[in-house]
N, C-alpha and C positions, 0 to 999 in steps of 0.2 A: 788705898783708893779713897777720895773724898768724896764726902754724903754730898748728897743735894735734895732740897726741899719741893715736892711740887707746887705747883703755885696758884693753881686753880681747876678749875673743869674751865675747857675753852670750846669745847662741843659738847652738844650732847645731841642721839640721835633717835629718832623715833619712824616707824613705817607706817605705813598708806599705801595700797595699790590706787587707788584714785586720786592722782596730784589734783587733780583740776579740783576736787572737791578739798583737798589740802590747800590749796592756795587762794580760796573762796575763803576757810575759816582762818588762819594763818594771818594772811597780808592784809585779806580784807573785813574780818570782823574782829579780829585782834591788833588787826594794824601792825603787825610786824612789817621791816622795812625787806624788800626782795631782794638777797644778792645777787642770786641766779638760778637759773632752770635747765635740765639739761632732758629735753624731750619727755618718755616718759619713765626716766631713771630717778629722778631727783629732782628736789627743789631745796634751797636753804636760806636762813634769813638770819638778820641781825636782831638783837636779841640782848639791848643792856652791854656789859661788857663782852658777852659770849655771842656762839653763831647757834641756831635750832636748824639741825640737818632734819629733812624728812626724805625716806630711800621708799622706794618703789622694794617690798622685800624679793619681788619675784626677779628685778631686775640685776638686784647686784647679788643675788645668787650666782648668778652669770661670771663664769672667769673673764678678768679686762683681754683684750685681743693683743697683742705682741706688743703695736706702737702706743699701747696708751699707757697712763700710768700704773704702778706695779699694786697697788690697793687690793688687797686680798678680799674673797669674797666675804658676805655677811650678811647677818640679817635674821628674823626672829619668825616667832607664830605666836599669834595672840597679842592681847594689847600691855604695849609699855608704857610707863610714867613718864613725867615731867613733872617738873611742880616751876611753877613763874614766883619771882621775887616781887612781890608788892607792898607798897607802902599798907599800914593800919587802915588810913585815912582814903583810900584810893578801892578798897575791900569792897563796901556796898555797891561802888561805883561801877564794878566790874560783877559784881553778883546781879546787879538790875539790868547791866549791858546783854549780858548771855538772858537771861531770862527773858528780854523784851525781842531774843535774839529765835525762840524757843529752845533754846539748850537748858537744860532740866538740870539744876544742881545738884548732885548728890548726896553731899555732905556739908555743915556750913556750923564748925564747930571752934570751941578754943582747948587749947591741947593745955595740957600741967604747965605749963613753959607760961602761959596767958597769951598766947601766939593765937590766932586767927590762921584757918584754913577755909577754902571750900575747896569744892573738888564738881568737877564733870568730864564730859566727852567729846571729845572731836568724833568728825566723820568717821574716821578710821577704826573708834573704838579706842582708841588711848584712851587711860585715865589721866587729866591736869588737874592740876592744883594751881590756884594762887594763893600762897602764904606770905604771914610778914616776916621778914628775917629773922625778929627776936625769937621768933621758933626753935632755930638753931647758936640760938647765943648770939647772933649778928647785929650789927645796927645800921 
């Protein structure tokens, strides 16, 4: 059998029962671009080369109904991560944005790497991060 390489994270996903307040901080104070919305299931956005899904968790607990797609159920308790790719140079930029935004940074540090992080919260209680890539060796 031949190997194959995966090739990247092409989603990643995080919950919110409150889209409306997901899609207040998401599209409109992050400026992510909105692919779509789908009542109070889901909303997901573009996101750099990747897509940021946000699930309603209580909603796709819910098995899909016969005609829709076969997407097994999912979903978490408690808040999950992200972390956003940001340039060095774009760091303050987005640390004084949340701030003037009242979002409370949490952390605002450089790891052994000399990589820059901070870290705060959406509505929902996620923890994000925007780091620079050389964090993980990237450029």
């Amino acid at each position: 059998m031949e190997t194959a390489k995966l090739e990247g994270i092409l989603e990643t996903a995080l919950y919110a029962e409150d889209l409306n307040a997901a899609e207040a901080f998401y599209g409109g104070l992050l400026g992510l671009e909105k692919i779509s919305r789908h009542g109070g299931r889901h909303v997901f956005y573009r996101c750099g080369p990747g897509v940021l899904l946000i699930f309603n968790p209580k909603e796709t607990a819910v098995p899909p109904p016969p005609h829709a797609l076969p997407v097994p159920v999912h979903g978490t308790t408690g808040p999950g991560h992200a972390c956003f790719r940001v340039s060095a140079s774009a760091l303050d930029f987005w640390a004084e944005k949340l701030k003037e935004a009242g979002i409370a940074i949490e952390a605002d540090f450089r790891w052994p790497t000399g990589a820059r992080s901070i870290y705060f919260r959406d509505p929902a209680g996620n923890s994000l991060e925007c780091a620079e890539p050389a964090l993980w060796g990237l450029t």
